[in-house]
N, CA, C and O atoms as CSV, one atom per row, in Angstrom:
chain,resi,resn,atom,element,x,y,z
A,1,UNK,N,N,-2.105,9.047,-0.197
A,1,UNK,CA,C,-1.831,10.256,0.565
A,1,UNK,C,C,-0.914,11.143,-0.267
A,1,UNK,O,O,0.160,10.714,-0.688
A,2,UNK,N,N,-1.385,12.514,-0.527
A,2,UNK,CA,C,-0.485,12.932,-1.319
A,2,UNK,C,C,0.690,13.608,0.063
A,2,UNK,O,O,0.751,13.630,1.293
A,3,UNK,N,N,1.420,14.053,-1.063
A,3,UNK,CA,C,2.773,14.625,-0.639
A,3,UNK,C,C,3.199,15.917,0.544
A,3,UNK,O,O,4.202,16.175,1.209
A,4,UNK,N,N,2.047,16.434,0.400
A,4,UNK,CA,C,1.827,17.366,1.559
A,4,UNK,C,C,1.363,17.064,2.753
A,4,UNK,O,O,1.869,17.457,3.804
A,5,UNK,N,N,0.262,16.268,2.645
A,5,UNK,CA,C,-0.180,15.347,3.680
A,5,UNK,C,C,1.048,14.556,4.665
A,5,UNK,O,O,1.234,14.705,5.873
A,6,UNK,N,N,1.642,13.855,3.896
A,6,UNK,CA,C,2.686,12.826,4.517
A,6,UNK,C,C,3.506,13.760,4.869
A,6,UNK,O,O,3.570,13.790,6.098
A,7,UNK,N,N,4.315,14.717,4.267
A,7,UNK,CA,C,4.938,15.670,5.071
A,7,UNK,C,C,4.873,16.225,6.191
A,7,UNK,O,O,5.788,16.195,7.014
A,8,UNK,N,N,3.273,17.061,6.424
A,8,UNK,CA,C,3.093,17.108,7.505
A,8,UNK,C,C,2.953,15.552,8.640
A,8,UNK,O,O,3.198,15.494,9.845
A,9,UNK,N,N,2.659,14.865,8.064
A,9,UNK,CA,C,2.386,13.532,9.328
A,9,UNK,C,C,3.841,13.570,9.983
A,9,UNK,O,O,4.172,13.908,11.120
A,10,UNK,N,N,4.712,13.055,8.756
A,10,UNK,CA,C,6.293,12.861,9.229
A,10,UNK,C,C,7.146,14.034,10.414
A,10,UNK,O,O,7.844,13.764,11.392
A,11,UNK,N,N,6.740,15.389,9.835
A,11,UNK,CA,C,6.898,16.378,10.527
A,11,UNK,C,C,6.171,16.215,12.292
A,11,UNK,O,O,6.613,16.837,13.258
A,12,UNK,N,N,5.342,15.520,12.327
A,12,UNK,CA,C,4.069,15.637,13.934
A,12,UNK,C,C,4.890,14.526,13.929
A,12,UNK,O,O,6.028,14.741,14.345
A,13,UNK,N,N,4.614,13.299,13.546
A,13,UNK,CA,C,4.848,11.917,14.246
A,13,UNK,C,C,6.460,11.824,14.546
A,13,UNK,O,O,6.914,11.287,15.556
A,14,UNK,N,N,7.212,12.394,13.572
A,14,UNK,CA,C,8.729,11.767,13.753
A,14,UNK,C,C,9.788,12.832,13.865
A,14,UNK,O,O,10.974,12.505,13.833
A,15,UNK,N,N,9.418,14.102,13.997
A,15,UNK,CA,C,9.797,15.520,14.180
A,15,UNK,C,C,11.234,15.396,15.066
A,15,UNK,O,O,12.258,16.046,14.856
A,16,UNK,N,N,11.081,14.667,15.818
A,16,UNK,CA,C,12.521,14.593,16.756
A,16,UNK,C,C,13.689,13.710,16.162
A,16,UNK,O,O,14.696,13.408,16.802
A,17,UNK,N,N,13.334,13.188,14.361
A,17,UNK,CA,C,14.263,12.503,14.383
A,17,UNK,C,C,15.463,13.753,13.500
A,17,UNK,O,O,15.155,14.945,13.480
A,18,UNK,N,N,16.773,13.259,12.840
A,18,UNK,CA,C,17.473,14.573,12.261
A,18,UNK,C,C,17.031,14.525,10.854
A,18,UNK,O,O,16.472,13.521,10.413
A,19,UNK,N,N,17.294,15.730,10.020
A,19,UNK,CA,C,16.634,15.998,9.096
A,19,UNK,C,C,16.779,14.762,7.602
A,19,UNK,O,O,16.031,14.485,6.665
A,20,UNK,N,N,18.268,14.248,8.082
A,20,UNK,CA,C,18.656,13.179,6.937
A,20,UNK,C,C,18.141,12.229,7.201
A,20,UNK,O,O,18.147,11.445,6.252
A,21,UNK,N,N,17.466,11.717,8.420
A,21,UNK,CA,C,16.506,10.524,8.414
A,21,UNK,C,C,14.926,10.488,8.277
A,21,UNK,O,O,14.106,9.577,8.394
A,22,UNK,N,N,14.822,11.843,7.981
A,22,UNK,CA,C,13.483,12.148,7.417
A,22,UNK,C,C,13.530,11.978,6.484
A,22,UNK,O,O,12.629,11.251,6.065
A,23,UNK,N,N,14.406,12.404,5.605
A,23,UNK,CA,C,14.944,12.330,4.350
A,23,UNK,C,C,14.834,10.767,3.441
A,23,UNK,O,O,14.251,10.526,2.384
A,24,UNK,N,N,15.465,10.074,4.140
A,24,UNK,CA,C,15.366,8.794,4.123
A,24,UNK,C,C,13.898,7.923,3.762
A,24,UNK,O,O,13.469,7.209,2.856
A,25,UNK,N,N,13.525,8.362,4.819
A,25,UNK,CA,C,12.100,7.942,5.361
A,25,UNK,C,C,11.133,8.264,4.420
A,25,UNK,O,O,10.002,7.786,4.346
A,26,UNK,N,N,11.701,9.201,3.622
A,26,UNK,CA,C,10.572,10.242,2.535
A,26,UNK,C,C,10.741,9.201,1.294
A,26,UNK,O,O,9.806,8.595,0.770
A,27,UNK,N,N,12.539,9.083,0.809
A,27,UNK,CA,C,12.785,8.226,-0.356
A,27,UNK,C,C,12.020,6.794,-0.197
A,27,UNK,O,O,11.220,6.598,-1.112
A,28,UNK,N,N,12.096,5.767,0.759
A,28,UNK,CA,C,11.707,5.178,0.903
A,28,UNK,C,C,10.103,5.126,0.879
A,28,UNK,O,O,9.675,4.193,0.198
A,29,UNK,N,N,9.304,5.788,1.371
A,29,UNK,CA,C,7.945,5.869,0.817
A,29,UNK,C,C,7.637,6.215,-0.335
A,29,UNK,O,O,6.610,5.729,-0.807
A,30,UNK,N,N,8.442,7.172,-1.148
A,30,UNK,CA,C,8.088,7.187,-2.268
A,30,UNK,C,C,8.434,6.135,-3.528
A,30,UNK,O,O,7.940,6.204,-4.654
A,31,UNK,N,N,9.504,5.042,-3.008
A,31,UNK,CA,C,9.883,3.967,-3.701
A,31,UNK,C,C,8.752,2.669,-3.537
A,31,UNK,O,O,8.421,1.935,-4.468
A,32,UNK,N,N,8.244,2.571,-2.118
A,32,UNK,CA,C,7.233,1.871,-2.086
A,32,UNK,C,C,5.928,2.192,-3.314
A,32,UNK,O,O,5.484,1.419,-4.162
A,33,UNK,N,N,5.616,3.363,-3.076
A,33,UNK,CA,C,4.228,3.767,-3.548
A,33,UNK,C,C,4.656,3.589,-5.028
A,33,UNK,O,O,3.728,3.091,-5.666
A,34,UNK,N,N,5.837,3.849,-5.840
A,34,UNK,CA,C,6.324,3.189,-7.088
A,34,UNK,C,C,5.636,1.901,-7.466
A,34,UNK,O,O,4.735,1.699,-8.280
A,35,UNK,N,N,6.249,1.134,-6.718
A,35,UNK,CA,C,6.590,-0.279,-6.484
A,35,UNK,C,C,4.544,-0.585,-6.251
A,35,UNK,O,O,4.023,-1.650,-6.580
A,36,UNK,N,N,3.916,0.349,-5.775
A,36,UNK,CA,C,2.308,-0.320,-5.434
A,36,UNK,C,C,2.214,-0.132,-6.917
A,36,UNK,O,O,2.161,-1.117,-7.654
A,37,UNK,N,N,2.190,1.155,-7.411
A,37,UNK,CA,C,1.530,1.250,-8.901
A,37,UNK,C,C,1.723,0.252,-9.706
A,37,UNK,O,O,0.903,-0.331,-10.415
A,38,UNK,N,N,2.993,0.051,-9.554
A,38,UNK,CA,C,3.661,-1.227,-10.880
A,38,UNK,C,C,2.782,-2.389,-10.240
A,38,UNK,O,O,1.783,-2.651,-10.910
A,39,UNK,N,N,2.928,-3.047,-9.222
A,39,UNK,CA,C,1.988,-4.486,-8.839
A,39,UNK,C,C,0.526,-3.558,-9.436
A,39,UNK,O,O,-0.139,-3.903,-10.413
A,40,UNK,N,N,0.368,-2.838,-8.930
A,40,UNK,CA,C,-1.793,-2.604,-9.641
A,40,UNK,C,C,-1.453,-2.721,-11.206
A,40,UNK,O,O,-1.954,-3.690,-11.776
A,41,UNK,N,N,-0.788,-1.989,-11.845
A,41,UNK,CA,C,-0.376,-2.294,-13.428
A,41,UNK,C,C,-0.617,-3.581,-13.742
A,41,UNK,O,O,-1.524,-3.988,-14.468
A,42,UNK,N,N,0.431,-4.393,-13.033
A,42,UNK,CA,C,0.411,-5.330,-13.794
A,42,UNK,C,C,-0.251,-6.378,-13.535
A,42,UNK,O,O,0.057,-7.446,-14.063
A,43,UNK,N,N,-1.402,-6.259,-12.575
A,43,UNK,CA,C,-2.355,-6.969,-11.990
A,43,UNK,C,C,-3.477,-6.667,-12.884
A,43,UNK,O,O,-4.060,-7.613,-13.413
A,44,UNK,N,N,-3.959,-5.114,-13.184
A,44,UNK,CA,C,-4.983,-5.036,-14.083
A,44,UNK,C,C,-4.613,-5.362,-15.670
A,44,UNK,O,O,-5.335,-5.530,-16.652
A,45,UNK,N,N,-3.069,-5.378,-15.477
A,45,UNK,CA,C,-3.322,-6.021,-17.026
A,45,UNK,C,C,-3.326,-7.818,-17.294
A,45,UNK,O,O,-3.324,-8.564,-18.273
A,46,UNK,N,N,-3.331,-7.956,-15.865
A,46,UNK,CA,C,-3.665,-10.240,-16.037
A,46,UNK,C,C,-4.861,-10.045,-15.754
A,46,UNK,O,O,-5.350,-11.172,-15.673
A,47,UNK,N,N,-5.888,-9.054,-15.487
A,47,UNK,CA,C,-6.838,-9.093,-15.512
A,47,UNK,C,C,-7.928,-9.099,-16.716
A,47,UNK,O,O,-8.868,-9.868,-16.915
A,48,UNK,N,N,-7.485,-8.002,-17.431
A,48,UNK,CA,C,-7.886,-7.453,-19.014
A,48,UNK,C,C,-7.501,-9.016,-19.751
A,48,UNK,O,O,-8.447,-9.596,-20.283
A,49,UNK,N,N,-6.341,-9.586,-19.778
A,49,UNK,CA,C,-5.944,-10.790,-20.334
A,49,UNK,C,C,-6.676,-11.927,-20.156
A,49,UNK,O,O,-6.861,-12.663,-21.125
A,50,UNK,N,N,-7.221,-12.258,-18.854
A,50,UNK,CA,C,-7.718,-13.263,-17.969
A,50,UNK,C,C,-6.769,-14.436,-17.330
A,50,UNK,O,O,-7.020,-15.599,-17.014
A,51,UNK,N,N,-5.674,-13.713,-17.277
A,51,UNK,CA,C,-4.377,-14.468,-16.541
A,51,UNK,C,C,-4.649,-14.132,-15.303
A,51,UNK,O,O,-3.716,-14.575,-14.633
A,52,UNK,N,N,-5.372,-13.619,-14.646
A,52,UNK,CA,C,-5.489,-13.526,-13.329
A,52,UNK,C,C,-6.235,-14.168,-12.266
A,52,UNK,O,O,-7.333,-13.635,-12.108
A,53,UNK,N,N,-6.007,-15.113,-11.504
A,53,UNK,CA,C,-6.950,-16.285,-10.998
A,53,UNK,C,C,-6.576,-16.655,-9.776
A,53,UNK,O,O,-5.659,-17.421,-9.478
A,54,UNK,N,N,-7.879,-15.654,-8.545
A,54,UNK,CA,C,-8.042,-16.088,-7.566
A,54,UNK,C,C,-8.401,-17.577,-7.058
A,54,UNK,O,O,-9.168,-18.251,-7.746
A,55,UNK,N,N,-8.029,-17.939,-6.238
A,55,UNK,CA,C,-8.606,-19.508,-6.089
A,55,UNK,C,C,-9.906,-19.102,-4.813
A,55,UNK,O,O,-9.745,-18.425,-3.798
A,56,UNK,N,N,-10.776,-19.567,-5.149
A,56,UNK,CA,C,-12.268,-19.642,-4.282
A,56,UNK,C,C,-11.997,-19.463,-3.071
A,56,UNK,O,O,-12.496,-18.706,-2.239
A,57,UNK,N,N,-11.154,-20.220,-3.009
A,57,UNK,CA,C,-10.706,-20.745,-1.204
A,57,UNK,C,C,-10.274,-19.839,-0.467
A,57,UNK,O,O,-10.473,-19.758,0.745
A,58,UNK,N,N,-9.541,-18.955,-1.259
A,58,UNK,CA,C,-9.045,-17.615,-0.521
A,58,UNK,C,C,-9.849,-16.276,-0.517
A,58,UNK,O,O,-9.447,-15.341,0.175
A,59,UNK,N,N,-10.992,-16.163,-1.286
A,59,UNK,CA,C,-11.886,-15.433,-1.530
A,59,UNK,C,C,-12.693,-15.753,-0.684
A,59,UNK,O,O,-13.226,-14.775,-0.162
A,60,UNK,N,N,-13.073,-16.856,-0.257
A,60,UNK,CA,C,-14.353,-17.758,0.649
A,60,UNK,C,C,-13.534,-16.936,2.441
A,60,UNK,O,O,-14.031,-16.026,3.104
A,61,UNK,N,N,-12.134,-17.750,2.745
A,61,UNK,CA,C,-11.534,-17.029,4.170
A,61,UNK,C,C,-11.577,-15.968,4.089
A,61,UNK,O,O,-12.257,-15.483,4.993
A,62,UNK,N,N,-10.923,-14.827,3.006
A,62,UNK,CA,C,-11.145,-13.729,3.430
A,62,UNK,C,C,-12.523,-13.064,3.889
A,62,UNK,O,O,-12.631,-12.328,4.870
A,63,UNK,N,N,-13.632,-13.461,2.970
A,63,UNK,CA,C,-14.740,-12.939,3.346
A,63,UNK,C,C,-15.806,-13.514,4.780
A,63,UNK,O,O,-16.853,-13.091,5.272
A,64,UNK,N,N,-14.948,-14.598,5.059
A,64,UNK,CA,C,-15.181,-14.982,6.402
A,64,UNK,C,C,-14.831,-14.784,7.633
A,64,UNK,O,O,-15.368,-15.206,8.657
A,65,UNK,N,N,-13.580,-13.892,7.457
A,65,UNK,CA,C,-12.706,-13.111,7.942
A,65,UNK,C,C,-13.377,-11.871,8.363
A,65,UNK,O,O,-13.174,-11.547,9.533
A,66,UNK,N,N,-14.073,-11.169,7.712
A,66,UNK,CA,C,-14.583,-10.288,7.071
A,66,UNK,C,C,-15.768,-9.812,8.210
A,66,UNK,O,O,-16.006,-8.838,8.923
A,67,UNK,N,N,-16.256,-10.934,7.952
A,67,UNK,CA,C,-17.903,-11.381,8.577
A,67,UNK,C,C,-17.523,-11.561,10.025
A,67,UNK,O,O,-18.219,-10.879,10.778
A,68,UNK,N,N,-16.624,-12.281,10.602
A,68,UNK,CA,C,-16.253,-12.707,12.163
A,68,UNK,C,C,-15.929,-10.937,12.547
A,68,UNK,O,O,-16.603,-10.497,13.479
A,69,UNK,N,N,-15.235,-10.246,12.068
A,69,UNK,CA,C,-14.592,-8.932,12.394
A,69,UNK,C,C,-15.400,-7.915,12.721
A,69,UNK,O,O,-15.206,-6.858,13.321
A,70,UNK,N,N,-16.341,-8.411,12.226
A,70,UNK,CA,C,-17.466,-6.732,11.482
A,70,UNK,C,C,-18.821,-7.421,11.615
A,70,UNK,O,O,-19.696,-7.328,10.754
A,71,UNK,N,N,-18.987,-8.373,13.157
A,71,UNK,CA,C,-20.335,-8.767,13.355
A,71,UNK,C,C,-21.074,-7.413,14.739
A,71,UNK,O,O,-22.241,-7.495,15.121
């Protein structure tokens, strides 16, 4: 979601709170979405490596998961 987007959401959804806890609320999402890039980084690079290794078992539930949800 870019930056204008979330602005307006924060503005509709949380409008009644004061302006320094919007504020807040803003730093904090933008420290998360940091924090996603770096885990995808460094996930596609154990990937490129082949250090990266799902185990079956959790690939098998999720997609069974998947299937029960979305019958």
């Amino acid at each position: 979601m870019d930056e204008k987007k979330l602005k307006k959401l924060i503005e509709e959804k949380l409008g009644h709170l004061k302006e320094e806890d919007i504020k807040k609320i803003e730093k904090y999402l933008s420290e998360e979405k940091k924090l996603r890039r770096q885990k995808i980084e460094k996930i596609k690079e154990m990937i490129e490596k082949g250090q990266y290794n799902v185990p079956p078992e959790k690939v098998a539930e999720k997609i069974l998961e998947y299937l029960k949800k979305n019958r």
